[in-house]
Phi, psi and omega in degrees: 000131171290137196237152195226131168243167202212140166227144154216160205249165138304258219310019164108035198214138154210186179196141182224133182259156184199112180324191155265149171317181184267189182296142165256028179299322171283341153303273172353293199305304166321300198290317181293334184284330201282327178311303186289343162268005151288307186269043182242325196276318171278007182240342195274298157297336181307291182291345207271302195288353194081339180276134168292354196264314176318296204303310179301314186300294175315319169311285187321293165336299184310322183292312173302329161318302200276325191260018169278313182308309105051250214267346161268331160314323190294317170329315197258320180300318158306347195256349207294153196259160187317136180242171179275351162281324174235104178250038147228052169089213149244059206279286173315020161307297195302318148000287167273328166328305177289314166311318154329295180279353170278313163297296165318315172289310157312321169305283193304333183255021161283323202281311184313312220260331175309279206314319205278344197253327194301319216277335194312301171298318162259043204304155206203112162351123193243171190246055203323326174267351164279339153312319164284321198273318214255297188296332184274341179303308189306314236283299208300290169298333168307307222267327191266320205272322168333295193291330162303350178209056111006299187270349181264011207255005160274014206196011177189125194256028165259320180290338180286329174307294177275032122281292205297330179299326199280288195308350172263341190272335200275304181305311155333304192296295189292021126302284195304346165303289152349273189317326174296316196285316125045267193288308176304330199280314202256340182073013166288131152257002190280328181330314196301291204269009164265328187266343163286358182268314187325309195301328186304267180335333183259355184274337170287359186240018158248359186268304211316272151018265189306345188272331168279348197247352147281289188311309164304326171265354177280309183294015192068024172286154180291126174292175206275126145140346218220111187269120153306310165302339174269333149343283191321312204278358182274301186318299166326335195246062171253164202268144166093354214231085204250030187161140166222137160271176145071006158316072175262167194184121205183172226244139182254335158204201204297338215228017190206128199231135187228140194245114169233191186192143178270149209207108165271114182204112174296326199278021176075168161339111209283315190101183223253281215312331180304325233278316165309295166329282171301359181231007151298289191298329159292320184271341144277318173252015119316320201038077187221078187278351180256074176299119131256117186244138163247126188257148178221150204239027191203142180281338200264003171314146181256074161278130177275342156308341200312291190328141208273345176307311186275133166289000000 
């Protein structure tokens, strides 16, 4: 269960912290053993049946395998506690983790979609029922390693990264199930090396999202779900509360978000309830669990932050 601690300082500071979820570390460790005898089964057959579709599917596993692993160093590393060099820890772990597994699955299914346009044109005997056989197998593990991580996959976007692979691969799997029969009923083979181009195109247009939704967060974008403008008028509209600066909001890893602000209140220091109160309410309706607000008590105060241009 997430536990939320709240501090406030006298001089005019507060701040409320909200752990990370809890580890999906055993789930990984899971999705990775059941994944790596996929792709073993589909690279063995792959090779055994001639199919390129098989072969395309293992790559992509393989791949999932490395950013399931990926994303559980990232697990354990984000838990790692504060240092006086990183002082917030290794949070931003998760981060490069997603960015990682996103890049990485494209390189791979470029490479993957090359082989696939040469055999499209030389088309070579596919073996159909070992397609269906080895691919309904995927279909299964997939469909099953998905679900492991189902409950994390709103609230954390490394674990959502690893829902989405496995729920597009169990759909993947059931195409080459298709394409096998396919291939048994009509005697196209061309079919094998059309549906790995298929398996590309669908697998990049499930990545783009993660890769652009990373790439954003690396640069410290305000994360997705969370308006920096509604931010603003929520703050504004706190009793006492007659101008702000200095607004930032940026994501400290996939799933934990931190805020600070300059809070202009003439009528003076508010006091520690204000300060709990308001770094409450971000974080119920923000899910904004890292607050710093610094109060100032005159608009003609000489900040060199006010202007909302200087960082």
């Amino acid at each position: 269960m997430n536990e939320t601690h709240q501090h406030a300082h006298a001089h005019g500071g507060a701040h409320a912290h909200v752990h990370a979820p809890a580890s999906f570390g055993a789930r990984f460790g899971v999705g990775m053993a059941l994944n790596l005898i996929v792709v073993i089964l589909e690279a063995v057959y792959g090779v055994l049946g001639n199919s390129m579709a098989l072969i395309a599917d293992a790559g992509h596993n393989l791949s999932d395998v490395l950013g399931l692993g990926v994303a559980f160093a990232a697990v354990v590393a984000s838990r790692r506690a504060p240092s006086p060099r990183f002082t917030y820890g290794l949070r931003a772990t998760s981060i490069l983790a997603a960015l990682f597994n996103a890049m990485f699955l494209l390189i791979v299914t470029g490479a993957l979609g090359y082989a696939a346009i040469e055999r499209f044109f030389e088309p070579e005997p596919v073996a159909g029922g070992a397609m269906m056989a080895v691919a309904g197998i995927g279909v299964i593990v997939n469909a099953a390693t998905a679900a492991l991580f189902a409950s994390g996959r709103k609230n954390d976007l490394n674990v959502r990264g690893a829902f989405l692979h496995m729920a597009a691969d169990a759909g993947i799997s059931a195409g080459v199930v298709v394409a096998g029969l396919a291939i048994t009923l009509t005697g196209y083979h061309w079919i094998d090396p059309a549906l790995s181009l298929l398996i590309g195109a669908v697998i990049i247009a499930g990545t783009w999202g993660l890769l652009r939704e990373s790439v954003a967060m690396s640069l410290a974008g305000v994360p997705v779900g969370i308006s920096s403008a509604e931010v603003r008028r929520f703050l504004l509209a706190q009793p006492g509360v007659s101008g702000l600066h200095d607004l930032h909001i940026w994501p400290m890893s996939t799933s934990e978000t931190a805020l600070t602000v300059h809070l202009v209140m003439p009528d003076g220091h508010p006091g520690d309830p204000f300060l709990m109160r308001a770094a409450a309410e971000l974080h119920e309706h923000y899910r904004i669990g890292h607050v710093t607000m610094q109060i100032e008590t005159e608009h003609e105060t000489a900040c060199a932050l006010a202007p909302d241009e200087v960082v």
